[in-house]
N, C-alpha and C positions, 0 to 999 in steps of 0.2 A: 309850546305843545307841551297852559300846560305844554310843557314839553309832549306832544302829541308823534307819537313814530308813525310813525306811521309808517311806512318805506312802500312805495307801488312798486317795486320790483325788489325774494329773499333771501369750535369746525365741529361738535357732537354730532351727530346728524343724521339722517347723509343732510348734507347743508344745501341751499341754494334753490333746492326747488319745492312748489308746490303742495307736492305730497307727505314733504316732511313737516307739517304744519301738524300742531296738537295742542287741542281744546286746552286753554287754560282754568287753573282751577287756584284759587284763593287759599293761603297759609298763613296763620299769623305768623311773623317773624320780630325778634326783639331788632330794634336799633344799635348796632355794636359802637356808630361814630357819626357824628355829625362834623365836617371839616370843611370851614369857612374856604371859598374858592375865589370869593371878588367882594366886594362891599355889597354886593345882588344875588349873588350863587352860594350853593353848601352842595357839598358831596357826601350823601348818605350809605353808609354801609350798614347793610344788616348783618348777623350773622344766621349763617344755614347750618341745622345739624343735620348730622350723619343720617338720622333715617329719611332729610328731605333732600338729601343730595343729590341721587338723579333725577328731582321733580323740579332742581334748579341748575341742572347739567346747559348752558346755551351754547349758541355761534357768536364771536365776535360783529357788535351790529345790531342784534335785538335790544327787544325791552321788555320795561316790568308797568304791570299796572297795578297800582297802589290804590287802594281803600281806607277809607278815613271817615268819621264820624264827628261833624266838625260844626257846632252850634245846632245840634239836634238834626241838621244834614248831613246824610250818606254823600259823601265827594271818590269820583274816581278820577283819577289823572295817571299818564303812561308818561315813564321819562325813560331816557336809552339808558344801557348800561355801559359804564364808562371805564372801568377795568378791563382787561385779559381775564379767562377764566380763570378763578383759584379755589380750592377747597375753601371748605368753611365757611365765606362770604361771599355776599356780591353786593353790588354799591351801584349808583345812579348820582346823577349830579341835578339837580333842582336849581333854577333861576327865577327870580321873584318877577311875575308878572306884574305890569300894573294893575292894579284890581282885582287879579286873581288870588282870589281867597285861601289855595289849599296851597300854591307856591307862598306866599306871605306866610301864613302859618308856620308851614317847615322851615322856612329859614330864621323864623321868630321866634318859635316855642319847640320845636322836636326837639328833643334832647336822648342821650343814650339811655340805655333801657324801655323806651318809652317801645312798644309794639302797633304795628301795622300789619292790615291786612294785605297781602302780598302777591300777586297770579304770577303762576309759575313764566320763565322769560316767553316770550310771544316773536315774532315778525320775522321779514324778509329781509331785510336790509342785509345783505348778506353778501359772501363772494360767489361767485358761481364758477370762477377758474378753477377747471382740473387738476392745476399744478401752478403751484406761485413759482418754482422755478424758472428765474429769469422775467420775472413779470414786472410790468410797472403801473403802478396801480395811485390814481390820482381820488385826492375827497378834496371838494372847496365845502367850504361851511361857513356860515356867519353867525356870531356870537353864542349861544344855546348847541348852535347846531355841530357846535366841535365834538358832543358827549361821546355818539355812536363812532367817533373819527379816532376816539383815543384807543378803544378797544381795536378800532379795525387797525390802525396802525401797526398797535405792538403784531396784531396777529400777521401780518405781512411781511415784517420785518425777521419776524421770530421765525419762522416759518420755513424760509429759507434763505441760505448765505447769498444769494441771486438776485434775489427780490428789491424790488426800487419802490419807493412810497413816494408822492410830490402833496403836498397838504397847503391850500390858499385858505387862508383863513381871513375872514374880514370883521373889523370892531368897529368901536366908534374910537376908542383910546387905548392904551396900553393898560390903562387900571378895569378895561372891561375885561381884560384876556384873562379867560377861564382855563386851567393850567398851565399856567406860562410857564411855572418850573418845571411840570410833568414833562411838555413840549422840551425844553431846553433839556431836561436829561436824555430824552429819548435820540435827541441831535447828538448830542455827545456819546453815547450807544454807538448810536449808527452814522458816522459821518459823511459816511460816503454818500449812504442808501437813502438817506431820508431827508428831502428836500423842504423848508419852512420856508414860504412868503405868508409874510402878515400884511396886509393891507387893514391900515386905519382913516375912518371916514374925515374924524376932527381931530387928528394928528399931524403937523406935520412930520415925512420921515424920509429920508435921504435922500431915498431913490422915488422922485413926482411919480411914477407908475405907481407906486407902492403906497401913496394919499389920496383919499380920496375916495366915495363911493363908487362899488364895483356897476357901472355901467355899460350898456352894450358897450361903447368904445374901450373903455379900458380892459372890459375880458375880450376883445377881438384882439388888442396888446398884447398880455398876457399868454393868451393862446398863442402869439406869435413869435414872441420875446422870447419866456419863459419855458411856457409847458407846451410843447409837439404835440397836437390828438394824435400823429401818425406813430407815434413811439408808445402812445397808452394802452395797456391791456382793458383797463376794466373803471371807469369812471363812479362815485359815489358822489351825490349831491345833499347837502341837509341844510337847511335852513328853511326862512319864508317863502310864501309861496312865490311871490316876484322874483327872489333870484334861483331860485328853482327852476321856473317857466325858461328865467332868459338864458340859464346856464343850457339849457335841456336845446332850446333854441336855436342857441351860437352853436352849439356841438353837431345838432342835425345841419344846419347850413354849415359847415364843415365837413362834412362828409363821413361824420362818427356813426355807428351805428347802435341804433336804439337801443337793442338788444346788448348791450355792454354796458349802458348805462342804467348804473341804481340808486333811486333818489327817496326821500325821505322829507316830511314835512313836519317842521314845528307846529305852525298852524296855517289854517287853509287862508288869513286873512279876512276873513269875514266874519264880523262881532254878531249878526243875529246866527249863527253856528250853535248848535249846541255843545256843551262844554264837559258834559261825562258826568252831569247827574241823575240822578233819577227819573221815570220819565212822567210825563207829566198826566195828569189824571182823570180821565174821560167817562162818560156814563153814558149807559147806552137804553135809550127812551123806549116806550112799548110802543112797537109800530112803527117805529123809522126802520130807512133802507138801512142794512148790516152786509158784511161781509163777513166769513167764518176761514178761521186760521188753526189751523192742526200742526201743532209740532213735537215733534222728541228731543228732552235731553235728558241725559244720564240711565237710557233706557226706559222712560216713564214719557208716554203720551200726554198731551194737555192741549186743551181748548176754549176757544174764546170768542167772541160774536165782539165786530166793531162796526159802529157807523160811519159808514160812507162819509157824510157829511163834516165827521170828526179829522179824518187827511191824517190818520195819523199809522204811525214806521210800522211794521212787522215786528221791532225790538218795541216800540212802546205796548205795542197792542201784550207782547209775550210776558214783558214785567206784570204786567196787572195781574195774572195768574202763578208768575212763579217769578218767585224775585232774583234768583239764582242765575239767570238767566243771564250768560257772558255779553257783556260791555267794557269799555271804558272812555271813550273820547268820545262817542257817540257824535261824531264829524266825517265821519267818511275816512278817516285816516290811520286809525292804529289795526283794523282789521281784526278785534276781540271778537266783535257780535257775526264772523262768518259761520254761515248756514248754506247747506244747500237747498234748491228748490225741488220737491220730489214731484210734485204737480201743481198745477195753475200755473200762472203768469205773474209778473211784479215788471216796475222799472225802478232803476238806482239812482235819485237823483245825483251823487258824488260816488266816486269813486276812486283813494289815492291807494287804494290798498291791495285790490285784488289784481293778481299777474291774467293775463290774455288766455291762456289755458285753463286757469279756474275759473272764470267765467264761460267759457267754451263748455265747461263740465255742468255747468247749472249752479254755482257759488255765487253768492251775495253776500252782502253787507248789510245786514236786516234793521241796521239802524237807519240807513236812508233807502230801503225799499219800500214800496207800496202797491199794492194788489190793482191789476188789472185784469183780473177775474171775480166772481164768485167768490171761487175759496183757494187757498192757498195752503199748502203742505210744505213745509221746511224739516231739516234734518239737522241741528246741533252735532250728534255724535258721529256724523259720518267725516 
């Protein structure tokens, strides 16, 4: 996901719910550090000045989505952010995909100083506990999916003297673990409170629980061994979408409730997805069937006539008229391109982004909506 955050369920705030969601809007920000994380990963720090500071105020948990101009192509990619909040900067940690062209890049050419375009932090992945006092709060994650784990960590920990964190982390080797020393100090921090099982897929390691890919059998161990659902406050899931599903799965067949569980997607697993560029380019013929799309952002109305025939998003149809128009993973999972519906109808082919209640409210994700009307009216600034 690209590190894609996506979180379907999301301390500045008020944090954790719905409403505290705001339009992100693009900054250039210089690059303060580029800091090598595995032979495949870099953790990027920008820095923030003082007059963008509360336009990069987050929660432990969000993300940023990055803009990039990269062989005459506009690239957007969302990575979590991977520090505790600090003045001055904020930082994300980037893993090289195979083939993914704007992860390769950053870890091949960005260097300090270099400027990116930057949207203020974005998502839910969030705590939604009242009070971490006395709370226990578990994230499994595999390999990328530690980033949002490190920030929610320290905030748990930090938070209060009561607080327990359990963290499964799964790789394939020891040379993939993305913070291993962050990890290891934070143990040392907190001895008591902060619980590390690493499970590696092509490692062996002491304890056979602990080898081996996280399969239903071995998270039903785990579950049973290890980490109690009956003693967890608040569950965090990030990774692929497969150990997502099966994590999300064992947890309901155990008796966990949904509703405390918050999870987060790198990617959705599926290569024809689109991947947070631009959208693709359609003309609309004299005399074919159309549909008309009327929207607001930034208080300025804009409209657009698409055909039918073309099948194509609410976000492609809105780029062609106003480029400005909030995206980035354009996969159904980081939640940039939400709009409301003000009238007409649409359905969402994906959805990892939107909570039950913004949907309830008429919210979409205009990158995988399509009209089942006439005309459709969406609302950016609401």
């Amino acid at each position: 996901m690209a590190a894609i955050n996506l979180g379907s369920t999301g301390l500045a705030a008020p944090a954790g719910t719905a409403s505290a969601r705001r339009r992100g809007q693009f900054h250039s920000l210089e690059v303060a550090e580029v800091r090598p994380l595995t032979g495949e990963s870099v953790e990027v720090t920008f820095a923030v000045p003082d007059d963008l500071h509360d336009a990069f105020g987050y929660v432990a948990g969000q993300h940023l989505a990055l803009r990039k101009t990269i062989d005459g192509h506009e690239m957007r990619r969302s990575y979590s952010i991977c520090r505790p909040p600090s003045r001055g900067s904020i930082s994300v940690a980037i893993k090289r995909d195979l083939g993914g062209r704007f992860s390769t890049w950053a870890n091949s050419e960005l260097r300090p100083g270099d400027r990116i375009d930057v949207m203020s932090p974005q998502g839910t992945f969030t705590s939604t506990l009242e009070t971490l006092d006395g709370a226990h709060v578990v994230g499994i994650a595999a390999g990328s999916g530690i980033t949002p784990m490190m920030a929610l960590a320290h905030e748990v920990l930090a938070s209060s003297e009561t607080s327990t964190f359990s963290l499964l982390f799964s790789n394939r080797s020891t040379l993939d673990v993305m913070f291993i020393e962050e990890l290891a100090d934070l143990k040392d921090r907190y001895p008591a409170r902060l619980a590390l099982h690493h499970v590696l897929s092509r490692e062996q390691r002491a304890a056979p629980l602990m080898s081996g890919r996280i399969d239903e059998d071995r998270l039903e161990r785990i579950l049973t061994d290890l980490i109690r659902p009956e003693s967890v406050d608040e569950w965090f899931l990030c990774g692929p979408f497969e150990l997502v599903q099966l994590c999300r799965d064992v947890l309901e067949r155990k008796g966990v409730d949904p509703a405390h569980v918050r999870f987060e997607l790198f990617t959705t697993g599926r290569p024809t997805d689109a991947a947070g560029d631009r959208g693709r380019p359609v003309t609309v013929e004299a005399g074919e069937e159309t549909w008309s799309l009327d929207f607001t952002l930034d208080g300025q109305s804009s409209q657009v006539q698409s055909p039918v025939a073309a099948r194509e998003s609410i976000l492609n149809a809105a780029l062609r008229v106003r480029s400005d128009v909030p995206f980035a993973c354009a996969g159904g999972v980081c939640g940039t391109c939400r709009a409301k519906v003000v009238s007409g109808s649409v359905t969402m082919t994906e959805n990892y982004a939107l909570e039950p209640d913004e949907i309830d409210r008429g919210y979409v994700l205009t990158c995988q909506s399509h009209p089942t009307s006439d005309a459709v009216v969406v609302d950016y600034d609401v």
